[in-house]
BAMI-535719 format. One line per 10 residues: their letters; for each residue x, y, z of C-alpha. Coordinates in pm, 1 decimal. Each point is the difference from the previous one (the first is absolute). Example, Ala and Ser with C-alpha at 12.3 -4.5 7.8 and 13.67 -1.06 7.14 Angstrom:
AS) 1230.0,-450.0,780.0 | 137.0,344.0,-66.0
! end
This chain:
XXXXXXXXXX) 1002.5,-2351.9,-1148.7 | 328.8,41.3,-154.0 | -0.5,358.4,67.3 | -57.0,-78.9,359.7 | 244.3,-282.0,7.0 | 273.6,299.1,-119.9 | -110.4,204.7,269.7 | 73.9,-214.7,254.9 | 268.6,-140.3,-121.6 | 163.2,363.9,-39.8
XXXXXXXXXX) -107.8,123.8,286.5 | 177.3,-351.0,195.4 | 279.7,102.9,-209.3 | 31.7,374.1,126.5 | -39.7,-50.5,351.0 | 235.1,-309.1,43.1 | 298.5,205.0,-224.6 | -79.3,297.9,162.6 | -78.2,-69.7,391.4 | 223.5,-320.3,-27.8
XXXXXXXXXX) 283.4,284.9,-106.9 | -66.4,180.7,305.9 | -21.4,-267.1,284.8 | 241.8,-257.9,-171.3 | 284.8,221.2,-132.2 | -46.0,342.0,157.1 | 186.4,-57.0,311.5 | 334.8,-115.1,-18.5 | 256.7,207.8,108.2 | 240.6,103.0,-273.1
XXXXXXXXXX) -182.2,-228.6,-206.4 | -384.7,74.2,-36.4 | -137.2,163.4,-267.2 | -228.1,327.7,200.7 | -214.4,216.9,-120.5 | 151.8,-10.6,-362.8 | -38.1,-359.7,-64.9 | -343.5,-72.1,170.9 | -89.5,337.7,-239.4 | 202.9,-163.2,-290.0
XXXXXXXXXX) -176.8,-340.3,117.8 | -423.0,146.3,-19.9 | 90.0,181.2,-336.7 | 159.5,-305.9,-165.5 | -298.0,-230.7,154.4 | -234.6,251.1,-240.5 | 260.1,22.9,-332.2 | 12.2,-389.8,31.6 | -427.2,-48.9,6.9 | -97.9,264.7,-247.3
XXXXXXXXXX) 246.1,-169.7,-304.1 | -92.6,-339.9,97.4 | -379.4,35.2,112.4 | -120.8,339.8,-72.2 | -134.1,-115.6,-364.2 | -206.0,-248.2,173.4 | -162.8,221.9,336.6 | 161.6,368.8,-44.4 | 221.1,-124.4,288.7 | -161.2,256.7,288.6
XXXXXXXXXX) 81.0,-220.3,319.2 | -134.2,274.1,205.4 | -357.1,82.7,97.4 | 53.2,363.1,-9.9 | 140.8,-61.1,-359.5 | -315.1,-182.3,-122.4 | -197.0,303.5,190.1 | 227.3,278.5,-183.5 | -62.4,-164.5,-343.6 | -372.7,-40.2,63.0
XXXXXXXXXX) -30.2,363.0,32.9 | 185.3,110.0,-251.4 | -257.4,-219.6,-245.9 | 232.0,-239.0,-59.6 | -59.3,-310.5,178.3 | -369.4,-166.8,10.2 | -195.8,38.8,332.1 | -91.6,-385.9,-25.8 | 338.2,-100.3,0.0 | 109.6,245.8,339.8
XXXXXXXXXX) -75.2,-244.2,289.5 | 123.0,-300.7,-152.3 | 319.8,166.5,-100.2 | 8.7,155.2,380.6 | -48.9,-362.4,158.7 | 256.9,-171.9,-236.7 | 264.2,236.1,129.4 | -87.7,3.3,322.5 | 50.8,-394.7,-7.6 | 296.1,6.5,-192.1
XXXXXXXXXX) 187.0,192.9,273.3 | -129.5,-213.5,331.2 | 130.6,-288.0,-178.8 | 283.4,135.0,-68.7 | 49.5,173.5,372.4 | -104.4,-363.3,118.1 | 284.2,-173.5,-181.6 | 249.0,286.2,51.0 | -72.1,-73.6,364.2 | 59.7,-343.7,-26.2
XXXXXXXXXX) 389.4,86.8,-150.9 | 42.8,258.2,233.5 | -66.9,-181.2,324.3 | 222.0,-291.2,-125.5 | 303.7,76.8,137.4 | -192.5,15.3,339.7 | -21.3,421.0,-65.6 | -309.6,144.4,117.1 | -249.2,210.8,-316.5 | 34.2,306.5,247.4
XXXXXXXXXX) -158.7,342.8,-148.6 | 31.6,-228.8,-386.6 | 4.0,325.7,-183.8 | -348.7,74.4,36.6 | -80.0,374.2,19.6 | -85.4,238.4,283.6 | 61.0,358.6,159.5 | 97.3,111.5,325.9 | 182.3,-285.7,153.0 | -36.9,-213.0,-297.2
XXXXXXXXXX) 121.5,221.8,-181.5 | 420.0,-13.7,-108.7 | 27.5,351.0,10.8 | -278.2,27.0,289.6 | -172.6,222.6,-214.5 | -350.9,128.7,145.6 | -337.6,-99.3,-140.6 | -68.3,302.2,-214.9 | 367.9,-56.3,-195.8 | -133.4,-366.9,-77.0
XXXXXXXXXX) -332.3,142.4,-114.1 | 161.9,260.6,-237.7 | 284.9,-215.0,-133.8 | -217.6,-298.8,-109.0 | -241.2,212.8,-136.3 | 238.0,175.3,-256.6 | 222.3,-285.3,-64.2 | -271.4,-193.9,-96.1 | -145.0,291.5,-175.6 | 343.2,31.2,-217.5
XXXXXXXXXX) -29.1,-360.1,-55.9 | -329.3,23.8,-161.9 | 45.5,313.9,-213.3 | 372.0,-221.3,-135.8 | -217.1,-273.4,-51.2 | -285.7,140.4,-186.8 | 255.6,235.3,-189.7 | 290.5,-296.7,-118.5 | -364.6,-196.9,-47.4 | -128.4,233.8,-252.7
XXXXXXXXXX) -65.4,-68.8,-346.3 | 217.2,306.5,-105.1 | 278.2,-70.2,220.2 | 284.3,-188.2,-112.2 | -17.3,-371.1,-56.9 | 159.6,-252.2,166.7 | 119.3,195.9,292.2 | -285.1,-8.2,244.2 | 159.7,-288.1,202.1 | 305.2,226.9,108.4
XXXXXXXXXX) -144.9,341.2,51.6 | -221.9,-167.9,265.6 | 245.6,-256.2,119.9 | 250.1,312.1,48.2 | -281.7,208.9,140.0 | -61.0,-252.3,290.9 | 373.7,-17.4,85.5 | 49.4,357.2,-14.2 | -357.5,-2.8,291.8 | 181.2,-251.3,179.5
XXXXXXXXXX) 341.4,185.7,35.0 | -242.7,364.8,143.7 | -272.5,-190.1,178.2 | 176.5,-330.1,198.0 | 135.0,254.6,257.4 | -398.3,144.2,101.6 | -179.7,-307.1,-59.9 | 225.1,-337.7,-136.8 | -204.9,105.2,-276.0 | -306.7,-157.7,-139.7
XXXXXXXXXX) -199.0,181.4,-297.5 | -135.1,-351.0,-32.5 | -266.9,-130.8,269.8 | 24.7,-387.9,-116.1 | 370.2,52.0,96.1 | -68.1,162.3,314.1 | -283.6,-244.9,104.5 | 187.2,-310.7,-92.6 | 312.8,83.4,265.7 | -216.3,148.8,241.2
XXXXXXXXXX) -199.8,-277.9,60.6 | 290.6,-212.1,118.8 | 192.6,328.3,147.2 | -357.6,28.2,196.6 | 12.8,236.7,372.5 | -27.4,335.2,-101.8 | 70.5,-53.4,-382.8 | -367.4,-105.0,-30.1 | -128.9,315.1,155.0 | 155.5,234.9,-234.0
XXXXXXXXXX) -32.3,-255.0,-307.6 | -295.1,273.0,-57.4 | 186.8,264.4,-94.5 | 207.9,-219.5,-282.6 | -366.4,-31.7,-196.4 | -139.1,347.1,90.4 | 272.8,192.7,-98.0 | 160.6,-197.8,-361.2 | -403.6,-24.4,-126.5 | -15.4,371.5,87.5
XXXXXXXXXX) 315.9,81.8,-202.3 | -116.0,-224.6,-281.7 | -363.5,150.6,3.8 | 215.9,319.5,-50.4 | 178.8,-85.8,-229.5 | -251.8,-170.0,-239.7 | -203.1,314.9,13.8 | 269.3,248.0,-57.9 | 129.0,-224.2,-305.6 | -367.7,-47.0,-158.1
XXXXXXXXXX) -113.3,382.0,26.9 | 399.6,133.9,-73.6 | 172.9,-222.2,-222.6 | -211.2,-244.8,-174.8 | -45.9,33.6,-366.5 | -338.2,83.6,-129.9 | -89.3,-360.1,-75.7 | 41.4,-142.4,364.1 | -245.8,210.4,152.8 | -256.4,-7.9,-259.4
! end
């Protein structure tokens, strides 16, 4: 329970610094903080969970995380779906109180950074662009995280090679898709973005689990030590 309680609490955490960043403080002229700070924003969300949590759940906040690191034989199966459905409710709560701040001023949540292509896309990138970038962002992700995770890496850096990794995604990828790389985050702002975020909410769990599937295999049969795949 108090892995799960982490979970969602770090997942709450990511999504209302890092979607609060982009449709709280993104848009001021001369004043907002763009692409840089909303990347700055998910990366610090991440550096900020694994020091203070990641001892307690491995700080994943990200079903395609959990998926990645189940893969690569080092997560336990039993533990998969509860993980997945403590992040996924960790980041509608926190899309459901980011709404609440957000309409306060009498604003409406309009596209609420949830992710999309075509016309919901920033860059109005096609489907096929979304497909490949979330696939190999999230693919990157995973190989950073099982690599800075690994007992031979170095210790006590984990936290920032994958808190940098995400903000270096978000500055390539929020262009082709607002990025996402995380389907909790996705679902939780498309459910109150709703119209035509919902129908391509698909594509923001097909295509990170794909990557992480990827990325868990390649890491297991490439890079693992001897021991881990015994």
């Amino acid at each position: 329970m108090k892995k799960l309680v982490a979970e969602f609490i770090g997942t709450f955490w990511l999504v209302l610094g890092g979607c609060g960043s982009a449709v709280l403080a993104c848009n001021y002229p001369d004043a907002g903080i763009g692409f840089l700070g909303v990347s700055l924003a998910f990366g610090l969300t991440v550096v900020t969970i694994a020091y203070s949590l990641g001892h307690i759940s491995g700080a994943h906040l990200n079903p395609a995380v959990s998926v990645g690191l189940w893969i690569g034989g080092r997560f336990s199966s039993k533990e998969l779906i509860p993980y997945i459905v403590s992040q996924v409710l960790g980041g509608i709560v926190a899309a459901g109180l980011l709404c609440v701040i957000v309409t306060g001023n009498g604003s409406s949540i309009g596209s609420f950074a949830s992710n999309g292509y075509g016309e919901l896309s920033p860059g109005k990138y096609n489907m096929t662009a979304a497909l490949v970038t979330e696939i190999v962002m999230t693919f990157i992700f995973l190989l950073v995280i099982l690599g800075a995770t690994d007992d031979r890496a170095p210790k006590g850096f984990a936290g920032l090679a994958i808190g940098l990794s995400l903000t270096l995604i978000h500055l390539i990828s929020i262009p082709v898709t607002n990025t996402s790389v995380n389907p909790a985050r996705s679902t939780s702002q498309t459910i109150f973005a709703g119209g035509e975020a919902l129908g391509q909410l698909w594509l923001f769990w097909v295509a990170p689990i794909a990557g992480a599937i990827l990325a868990g295999l390649v890491y297991k049969m490439v890079f693992a030590a001897k021991s881990e795949t015994e």
